[in-house]
C-alpha positions in Angstrom: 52.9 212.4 108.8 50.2 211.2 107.2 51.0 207.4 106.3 48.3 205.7 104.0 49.1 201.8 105.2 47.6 198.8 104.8 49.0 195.9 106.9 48.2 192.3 105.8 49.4 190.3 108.6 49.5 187.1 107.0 52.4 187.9 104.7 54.2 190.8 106.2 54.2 193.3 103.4 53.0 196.8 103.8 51.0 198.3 100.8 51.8 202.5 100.1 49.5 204.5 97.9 51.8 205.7 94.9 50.9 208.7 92.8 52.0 208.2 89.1 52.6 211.4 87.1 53.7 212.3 83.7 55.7 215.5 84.2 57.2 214.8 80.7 55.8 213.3 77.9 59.5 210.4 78.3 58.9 210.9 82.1 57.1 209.3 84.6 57.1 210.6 88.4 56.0 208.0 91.3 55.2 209.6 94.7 54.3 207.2 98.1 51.5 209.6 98.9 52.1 211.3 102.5 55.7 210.4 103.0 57.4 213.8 101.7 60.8 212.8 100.0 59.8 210.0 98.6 59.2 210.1 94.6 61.5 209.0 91.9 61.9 209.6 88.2 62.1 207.3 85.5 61.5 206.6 82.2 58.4 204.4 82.3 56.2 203.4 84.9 57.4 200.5 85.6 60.5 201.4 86.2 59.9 204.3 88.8 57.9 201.9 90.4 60.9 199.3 90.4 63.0 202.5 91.8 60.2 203.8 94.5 60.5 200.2 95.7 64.0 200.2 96.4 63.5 203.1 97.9 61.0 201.7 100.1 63.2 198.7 101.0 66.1 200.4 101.9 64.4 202.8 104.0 62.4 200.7 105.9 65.5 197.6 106.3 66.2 198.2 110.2 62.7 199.7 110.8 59.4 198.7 112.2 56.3 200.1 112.3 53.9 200.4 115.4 50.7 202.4 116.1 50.7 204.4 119.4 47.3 205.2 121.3 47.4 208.2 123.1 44.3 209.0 125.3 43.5 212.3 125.4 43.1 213.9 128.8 39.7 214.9 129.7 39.1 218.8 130.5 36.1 220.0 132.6 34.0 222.2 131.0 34.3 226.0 131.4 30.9 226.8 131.7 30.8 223.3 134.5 31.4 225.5 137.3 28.8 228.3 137.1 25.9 225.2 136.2 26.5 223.8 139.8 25.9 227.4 141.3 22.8 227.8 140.0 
């Protein structure tokens, strides 16, 4: 998952890219980009973003979000060996 986020500490909110489109010409379409699943479609953009955040908010009610490090493990070199026997 590719999850555009932008933590601002002081508040606690989380901010999600949104693609708006106009599928229709009475149709608006909002997207939070890289979280597949998750557009809605309303009649102006106001409202699909009013929709996409409830969305959000139920989604993320009994959630948290954490970053994971994960080292990755170092492999020798396969040409390593043969350098030492020369």
């Amino acid at each position: 998952m590719n999850l555009q986020l932008i933590n601002s500490p002081s508040n606690g909110k989380y901010s999600y890219q949104v693609l708006i489109e106009y599928p229709h010409e009475k149709q608006v379409k909002a997207s939070v980009l890289g979280w597949e699943g998750y557009q809605v479609l309303a009649d102006s953009k106001e409202e699909a973003l009013a929709k996409l955040k409830e969305l959000l908010t139920n989604r993320l009610e009994n959630t948290e979000i954490v970053s994971l490090e994960v080292e990755i493990p170092k492999k020798e070199h396969p040409w390593l060996k043969f350098a030492a026997n020369v």
